[in-house]
C-alpha positions as CSV (number, residue, x, y, z in Angstrom):
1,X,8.2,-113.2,-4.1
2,X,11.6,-115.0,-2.9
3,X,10.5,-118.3,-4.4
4,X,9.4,-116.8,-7.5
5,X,12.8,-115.1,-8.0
6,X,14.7,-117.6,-7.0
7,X,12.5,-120.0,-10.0
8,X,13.4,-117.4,-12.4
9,X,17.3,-117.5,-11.8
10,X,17.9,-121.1,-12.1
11,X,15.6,-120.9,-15.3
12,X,16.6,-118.4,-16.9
13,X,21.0,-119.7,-15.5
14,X,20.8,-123.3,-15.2
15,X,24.6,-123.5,-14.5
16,X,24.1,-121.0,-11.5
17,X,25.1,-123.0,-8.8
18,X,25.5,-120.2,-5.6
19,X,22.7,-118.0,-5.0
20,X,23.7,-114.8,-2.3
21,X,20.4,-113.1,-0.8
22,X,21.6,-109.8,0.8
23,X,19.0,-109.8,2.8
24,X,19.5,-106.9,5.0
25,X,15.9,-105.2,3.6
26,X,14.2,-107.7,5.3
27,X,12.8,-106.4,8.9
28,X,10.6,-109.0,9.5
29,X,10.2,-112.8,9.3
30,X,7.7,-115.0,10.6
31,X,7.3,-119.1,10.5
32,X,6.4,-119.1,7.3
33,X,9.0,-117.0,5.9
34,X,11.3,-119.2,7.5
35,X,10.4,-122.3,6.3
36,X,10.8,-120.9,2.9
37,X,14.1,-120.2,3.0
38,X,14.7,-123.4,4.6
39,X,12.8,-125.3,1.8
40,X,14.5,-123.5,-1.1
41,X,17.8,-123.8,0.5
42,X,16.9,-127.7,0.4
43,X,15.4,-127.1,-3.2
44,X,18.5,-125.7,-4.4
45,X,20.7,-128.5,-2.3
46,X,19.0,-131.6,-4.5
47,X,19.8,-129.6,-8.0
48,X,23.3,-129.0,-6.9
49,X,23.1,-125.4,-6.0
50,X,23.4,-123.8,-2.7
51,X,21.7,-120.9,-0.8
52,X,23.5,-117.9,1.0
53,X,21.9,-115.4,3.1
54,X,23.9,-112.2,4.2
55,X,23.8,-109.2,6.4
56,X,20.8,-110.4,8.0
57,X,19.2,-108.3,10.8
58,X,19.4,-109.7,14.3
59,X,15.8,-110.2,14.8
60,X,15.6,-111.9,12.2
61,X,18.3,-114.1,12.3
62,X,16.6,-114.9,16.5
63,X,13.5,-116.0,14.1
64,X,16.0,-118.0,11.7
65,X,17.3,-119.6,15.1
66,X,14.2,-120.3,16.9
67,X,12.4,-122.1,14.3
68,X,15.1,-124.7,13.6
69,X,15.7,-123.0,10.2
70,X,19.6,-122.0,10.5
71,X,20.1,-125.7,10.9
72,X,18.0,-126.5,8.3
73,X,19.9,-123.9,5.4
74,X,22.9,-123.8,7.0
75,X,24.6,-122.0,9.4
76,X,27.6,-122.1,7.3
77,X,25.5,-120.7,4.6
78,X,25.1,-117.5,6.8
79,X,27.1,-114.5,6.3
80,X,27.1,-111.1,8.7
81,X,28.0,-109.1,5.6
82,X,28.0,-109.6,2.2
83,X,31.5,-108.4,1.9
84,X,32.2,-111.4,4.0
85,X,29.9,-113.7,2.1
86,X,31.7,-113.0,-1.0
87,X,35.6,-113.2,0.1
88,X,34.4,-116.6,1.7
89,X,32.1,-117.7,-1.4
90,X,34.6,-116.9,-3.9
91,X,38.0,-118.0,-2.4
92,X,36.4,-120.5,-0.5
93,X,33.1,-122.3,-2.5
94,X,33.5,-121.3,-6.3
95,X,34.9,-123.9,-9.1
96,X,38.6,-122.8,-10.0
97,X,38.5,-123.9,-13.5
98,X,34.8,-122.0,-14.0
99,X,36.6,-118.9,-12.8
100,X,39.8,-119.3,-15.0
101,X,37.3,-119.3,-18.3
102,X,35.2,-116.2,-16.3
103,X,35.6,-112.5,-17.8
104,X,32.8,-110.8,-15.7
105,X,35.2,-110.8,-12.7
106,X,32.3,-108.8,-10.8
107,X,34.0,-108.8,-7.6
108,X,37.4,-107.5,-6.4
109,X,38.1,-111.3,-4.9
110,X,37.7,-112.2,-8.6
111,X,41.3,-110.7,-9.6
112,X,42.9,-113.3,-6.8
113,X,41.3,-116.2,-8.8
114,X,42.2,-118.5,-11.7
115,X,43.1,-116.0,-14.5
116,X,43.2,-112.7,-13.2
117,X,41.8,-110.2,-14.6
118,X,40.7,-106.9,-13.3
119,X,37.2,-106.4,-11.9
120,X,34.6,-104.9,-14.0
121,X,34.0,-100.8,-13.0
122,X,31.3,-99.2,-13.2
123,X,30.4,-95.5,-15.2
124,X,32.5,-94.0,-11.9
125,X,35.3,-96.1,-12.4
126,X,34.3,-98.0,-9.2
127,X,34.6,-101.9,-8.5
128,X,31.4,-103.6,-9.4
């Protein structure tokens, strides 16, 4: 299911260079689940693009480690939270001139980048 979604985003957003699973639903992983994310993350590497995981649960992340697989996405690529993921992704990773022209703003980070405008809210008036 992770492959096949990951396939449909750069698809359907061939320009979509950072990909951020929050992957705190998952409560399992085994080898096989771990070479996946280490063979999209490598996918994604040779088109450009680069693969984040986030808020990942500690046996998990033990599986991640034991099976080479943090080495092989990228411990730098791994985030406790994703509030963490995305202060570091956005100030940190994302194209300054991409975000100047960008009016989604989806994240509160957003308003500190290149043309400033306010976050998106939601129905509640809260920050996307």
């Amino acid at each position: 299911h992770v492959a096949e979604q990951l396939d449909v985003i750069t698809r359907e957003d061939p320009e979509q260079a950072h990909i951020l699973i929050a992957a705190g639903g998952i409560n399992f992983i085994d080898v096989a689940g771990c070479a996946l994310f280490a063979e999209e993350a490598r996918r994604l590497s040779l088109e450009g693009r680069a693969l984040y995981l986030c808020s990942l649960k500690g046996e998990v992340l033990d599986v991640l480690k034991r099976g080479g697989c943090v080495g092989r996405v990228g411990g730098e690529n791994l985030f406790r939270s994703k509030a963490e993921a995305v202060r570091k992704l956005v100030l940190t990773r994302l194209d300054p001139e991409r975000c100047r022209v960008c009016r989604a703003r989806i994240f509160n980070e957003c308003a500190r980048m290149p043309g400033g405008a306010q976050p998106l809210t939601t129905s509640t008036g809260q920050g996307a």
